[in-house]
Structures are given as structure tokens and as C-alpha cells.
N, C-alpha and C positions, 0 to 999 in steps of 0.2 A: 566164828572161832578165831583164836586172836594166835597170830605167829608166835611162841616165847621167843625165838628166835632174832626175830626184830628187837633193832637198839631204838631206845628211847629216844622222841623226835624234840630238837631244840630249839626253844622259841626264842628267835634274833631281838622280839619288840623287849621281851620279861622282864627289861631294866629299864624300860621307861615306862613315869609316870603319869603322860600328858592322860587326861580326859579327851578323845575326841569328839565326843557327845557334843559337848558345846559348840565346837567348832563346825560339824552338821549342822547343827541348828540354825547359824548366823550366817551361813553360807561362805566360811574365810573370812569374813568380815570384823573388823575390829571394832570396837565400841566406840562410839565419837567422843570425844572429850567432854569434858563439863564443862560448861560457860558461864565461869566466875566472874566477870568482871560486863556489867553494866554503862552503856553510858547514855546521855540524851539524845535524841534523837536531832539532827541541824536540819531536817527539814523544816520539821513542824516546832522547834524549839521545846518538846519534852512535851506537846500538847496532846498530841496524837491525830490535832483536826488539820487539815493542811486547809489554809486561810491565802485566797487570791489577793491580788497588787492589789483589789480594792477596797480590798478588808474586811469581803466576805468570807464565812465559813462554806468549804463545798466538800465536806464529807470527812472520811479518815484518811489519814496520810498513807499515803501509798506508801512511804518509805520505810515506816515501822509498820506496817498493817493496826494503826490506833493504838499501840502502844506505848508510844512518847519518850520509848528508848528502843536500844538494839544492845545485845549481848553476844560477847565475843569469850573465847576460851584466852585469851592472852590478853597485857595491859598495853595501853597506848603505848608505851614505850618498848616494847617490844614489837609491836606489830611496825611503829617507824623503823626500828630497827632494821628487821627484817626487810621493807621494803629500801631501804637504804643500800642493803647488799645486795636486793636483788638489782638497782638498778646500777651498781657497782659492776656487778655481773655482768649485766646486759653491756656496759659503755666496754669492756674487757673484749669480751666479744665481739661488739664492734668495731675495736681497734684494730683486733684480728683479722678479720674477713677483711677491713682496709687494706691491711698490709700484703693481704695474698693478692687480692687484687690489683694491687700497685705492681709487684710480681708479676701477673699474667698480664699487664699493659704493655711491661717494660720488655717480658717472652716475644709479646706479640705486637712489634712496631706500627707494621700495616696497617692494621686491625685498631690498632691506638689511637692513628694518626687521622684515620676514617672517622672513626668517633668522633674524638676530640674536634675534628673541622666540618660535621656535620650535625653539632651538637651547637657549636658558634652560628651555623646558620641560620640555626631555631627549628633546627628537624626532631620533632618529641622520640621516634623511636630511638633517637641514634644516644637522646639526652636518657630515655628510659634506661638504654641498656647501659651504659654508664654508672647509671644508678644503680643496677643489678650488681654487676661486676665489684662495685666498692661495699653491696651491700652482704656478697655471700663468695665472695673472693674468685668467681670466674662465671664464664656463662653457659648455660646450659646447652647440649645440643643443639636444641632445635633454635636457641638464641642465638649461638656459633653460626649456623646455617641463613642463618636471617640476615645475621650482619654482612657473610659473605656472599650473598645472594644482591643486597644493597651495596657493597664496594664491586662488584661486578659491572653491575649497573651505571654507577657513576662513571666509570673506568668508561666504560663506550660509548657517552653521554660524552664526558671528556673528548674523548677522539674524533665524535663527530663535529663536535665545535673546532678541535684544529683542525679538520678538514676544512670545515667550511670557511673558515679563518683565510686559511692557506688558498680555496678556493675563490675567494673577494680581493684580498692580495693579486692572486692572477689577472681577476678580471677590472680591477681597479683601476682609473685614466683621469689624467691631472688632467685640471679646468685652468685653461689658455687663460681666462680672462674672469674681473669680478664684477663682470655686469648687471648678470641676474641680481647677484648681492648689494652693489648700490644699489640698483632701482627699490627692492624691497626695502632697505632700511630706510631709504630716503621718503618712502612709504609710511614708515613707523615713524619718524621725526613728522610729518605731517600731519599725523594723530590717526592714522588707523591701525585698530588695535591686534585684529587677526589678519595677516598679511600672506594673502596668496596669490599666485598663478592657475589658471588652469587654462592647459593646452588640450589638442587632442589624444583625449583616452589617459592624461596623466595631470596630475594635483603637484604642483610646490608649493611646499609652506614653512614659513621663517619661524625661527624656535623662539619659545615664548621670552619675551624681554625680561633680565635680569636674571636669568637663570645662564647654567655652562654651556649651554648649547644657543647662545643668543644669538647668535651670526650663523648656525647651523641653516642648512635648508634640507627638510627632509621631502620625499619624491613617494605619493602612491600614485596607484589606479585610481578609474572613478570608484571601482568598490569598494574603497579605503585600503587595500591591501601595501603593504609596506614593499616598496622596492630596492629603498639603499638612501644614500644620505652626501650633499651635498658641502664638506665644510675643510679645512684651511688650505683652498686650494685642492680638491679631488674628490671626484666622484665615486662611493665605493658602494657599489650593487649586492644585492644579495644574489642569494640563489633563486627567489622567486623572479627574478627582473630576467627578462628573459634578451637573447642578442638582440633583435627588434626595440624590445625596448631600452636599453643600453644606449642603440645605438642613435634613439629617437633623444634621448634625455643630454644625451653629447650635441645634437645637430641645435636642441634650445637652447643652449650652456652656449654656444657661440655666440649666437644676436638673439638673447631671450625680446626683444623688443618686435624683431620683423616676425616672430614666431608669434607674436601676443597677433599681430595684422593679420596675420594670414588663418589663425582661428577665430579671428573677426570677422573676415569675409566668408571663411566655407560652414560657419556655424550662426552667424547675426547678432554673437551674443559678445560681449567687451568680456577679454580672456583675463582682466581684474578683477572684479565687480560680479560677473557671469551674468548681468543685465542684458536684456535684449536692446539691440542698435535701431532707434525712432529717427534719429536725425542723420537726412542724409549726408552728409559732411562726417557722421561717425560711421554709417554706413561705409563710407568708400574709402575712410579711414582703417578700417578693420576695430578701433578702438573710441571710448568714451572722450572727448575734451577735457573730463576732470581726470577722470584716470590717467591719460597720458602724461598731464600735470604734474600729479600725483607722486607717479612713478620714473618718470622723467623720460619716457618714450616719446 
């Protein structure tokens, strides 16, 4: 039974026309254009057969599926067109994200200057993010976090080298005399080509000819370990060179020669050469005849 009392109900759509039947059907979906304009295919040259370097046929063109053209909804000139703005677009855009990034370089000095001198020294991430920053105008958290994770890093890298700087400095002790260094170069004018010393438990060796360190004399262990470095005039140890041996590399630095004799007699072997001693005369010499020669011991 129906209220008379109830007012008439008002339908809000009653003024519109649309169908939405169709629009069910196609799921939202618009109709795709029509694709009036044909052109040849530049694979296969409007063949449809794509033909090898050797001028064989190996089947249908993949790029038209054998149809020896492709059709588009728009004319060549309009689709250059179109790609023309888009890449108008894109350079727009990219000017932009430059320019905010040039901004967060300029915000952020530290951060700038890390880069930039870690990017010089051919470090890919520090070049990558660089690239990021000018590519989308700053860097993301976790790139934020990366970069200042690696400027930390260098930061106490840095300090332990002025320490250690600072700590060779301290222990560093000028060479009274350039004997060692005649002898050896006077070595290399003679025609030997790798010129060294060996004492006990430690290696000198004169830096290679023609390069900046030619008059250098660098000092290991016999297990090649690097101790410190001999040249204009002072001995400067590192931190592996321990007082002992410091103080052994100063006692040869005074008469590298009576030092060469005396690892002749308690070893047999010519402290030149590192040849075992056959002739008693080199025997009781501590050293070689040629060697001494040589070297001018």
C-alpha cells in the first residue's frame, strides 16, 4: 500500500543523456583511433621478407610481422613533430633538475667538495652520485647517508696519515754522510743495473735510474716489508721500522762499507752480490774483489 502522503522522489541523473551501456561494455575504455596513414616498412624495404648481409631470404620480417609496411594513426609529420616537443620537454626538464642541483651543491659545501675531489680521483660512487644530484636536483636519503658515511671515512683516513706524518717527522734523523750513496751510484756507473745492499736482517736498494727517486735509497726486511727511505740527506722510518731497527739502519749509514765486512764474516756471503765467499782472501775480507771494486769498499 503506497503512503499518498509521500512527495514524489527526484531523479538528480533525468537530465542526462549518456548511454552507459556502452561504456560497461568496453570496460572505460575508449576506442583506439584509426590508422589512416601507411608507410613502408625500413626493415625489410616494403618486402615483408627480412633478407641477411648475404642475401639470403630467412623468413618474414619481424618488424612488420610480413606485411612490408606498418600503420600509424598520425602522418610523419606529425609524429616528428610530436617527438620533437617531447624531446624539447625532456632537455626543459633537464635543465631544471641541473639547476636545483647546482642549488644543493652550492647549500652543501662539504658534501660538494667531497664529491667533486673524490670524483677527480676516479672514485665511481662519488662520480655516480654527482650524476644523480645534477640528474634529479638532490640526493636521496639513503644516497645522503652514503656520501656522509664516505666523507667520514676519509676524514679519519686523513688524520691517521697526519699522525703518521707527524709521527716520521718525530722519528726522522739526518745522514752525517753520503757514503752509502756514492758507493751505490758509483755501482750503477759501472753497469749494474739493480743496485743493492744487504745487511743483516735488512735490504737497501737504490731507486730505479731516471725516474725522481734516482738517488733515493729505499730500506726493507728480508721479507720485503718496507721500512722508510733513505734520500737528500735523511733517514725517514715509518711506523713498521721498529727502534732496533732504526737504530741498526743509522749504525750502516755511518760506514756502510765496514758493515758490508762484517756481514761477510758472520754470514760467508758478499753483502753486494749475496754470493757465497770461495776465496779465502774474500773470505777474511768479509767481501767479493769485484764487489769491493765495484762499489769502492
Amino acid at each position: 500500500m503506497t503512503n499518498s502522503n509521500t512527495a514524489p522522489q527526484h531523479d538528480p541523473f533525468a537530465d542526462f543523456d549518456d548511454d552507459l551501456a556502452e561504456v560497461y561494455r568496453t570496460g572505460g575504455k575508449t576506442a583506439p583511433r584509426e590508422k589512416t596513414f601507411r608507410e613502408k616498412c625500413p626493415k625489410c624495404k616494403g618486402t615483408g621478407v627480412w633478407t641477411s648481409y648475404t642475401g639470403f631470404s630467412r623468413g618474414e620480417c619481424f618488424s612488420c610481422k610480413g606485411k612490408g609496411f606498418h600503420e600509424f594513426a598520425t602522418s610523419p609529420e606529425q609524429r616528428q613533430k610530436a617527438r620533437r616537443r617531447s624531446q624539447e620537454s625532456k632537455a626543459k626538464k633537464a635543465a631544471l633538475k641541473a639547476a636545483l642541483g647546482r642549488e644543493w651543491l652550492e647549500a652543501n659545501p662539504e658534501h660538494a667538495k667531497w664529491i667533486t675531489d673524490a670524483t677527480r680521483r676516479g672514485f665511481g660512487f662519488a662520480s655516480s652520485m654527482l650524476d644523480a644530484i645534477m640528474s634529479y636536483g638532490q640526493p636521496t636519503e639513503g644516497q645522503l647517508a652514503a656520501i656522509e658515511k664516505c666523507m667520514a671515512r676519509d676524514a679519519e683516513r686523513q688524520a691517521e696519515r697526519e699522525a703518521q706524518q707527524r709521527l716520521n717527522a718525530e722519528r726522522a734523523a739526518p745522514v752525517a754522510n753520503t757514503a752509502i750513496l756514492d758507493a751505490m751510484l758509483r755501482a750503477r756507473e759501472e753497469g749494474k743495473k739493480w743496485v743493492k745492499l744487504q745487511y743483516s736482517g735488512l735490504l737497501f736498494k737504490l731507486g730505479a735510474a731516471g725516474g725522481r727517486n734516482a738517488e733515493a735509497i729505499w730500506v726493507t726486511d728480508t721479507d720485503g716489508e718496507f721500512l722508510g727511505g733513505v734520500k737528500d740527506g735523511q733517514f725517514t722510518p715509518r711506523r713498521e721500522c721498529s727502534d732496533d731497527q732504526r737504530q741498526q739502519v743509522l749504525t750502516i749509514l755511518e760506514d756502510p762499507a765496514k758493515a758490508a765486512r762484517v756481514y761477510g764474516l758472520q754470514t760467508g756471503r758478499c753483502s753486494c752480490c749475496g754470493r757465497e765467499l770461495t776465496n779465502k782472501a774474500s773470505i777474511a775480507a768479509g767481501i767479493g774483489p769485484i764487489c769491493a771494486e765495484r762499489f769502492g769498499f
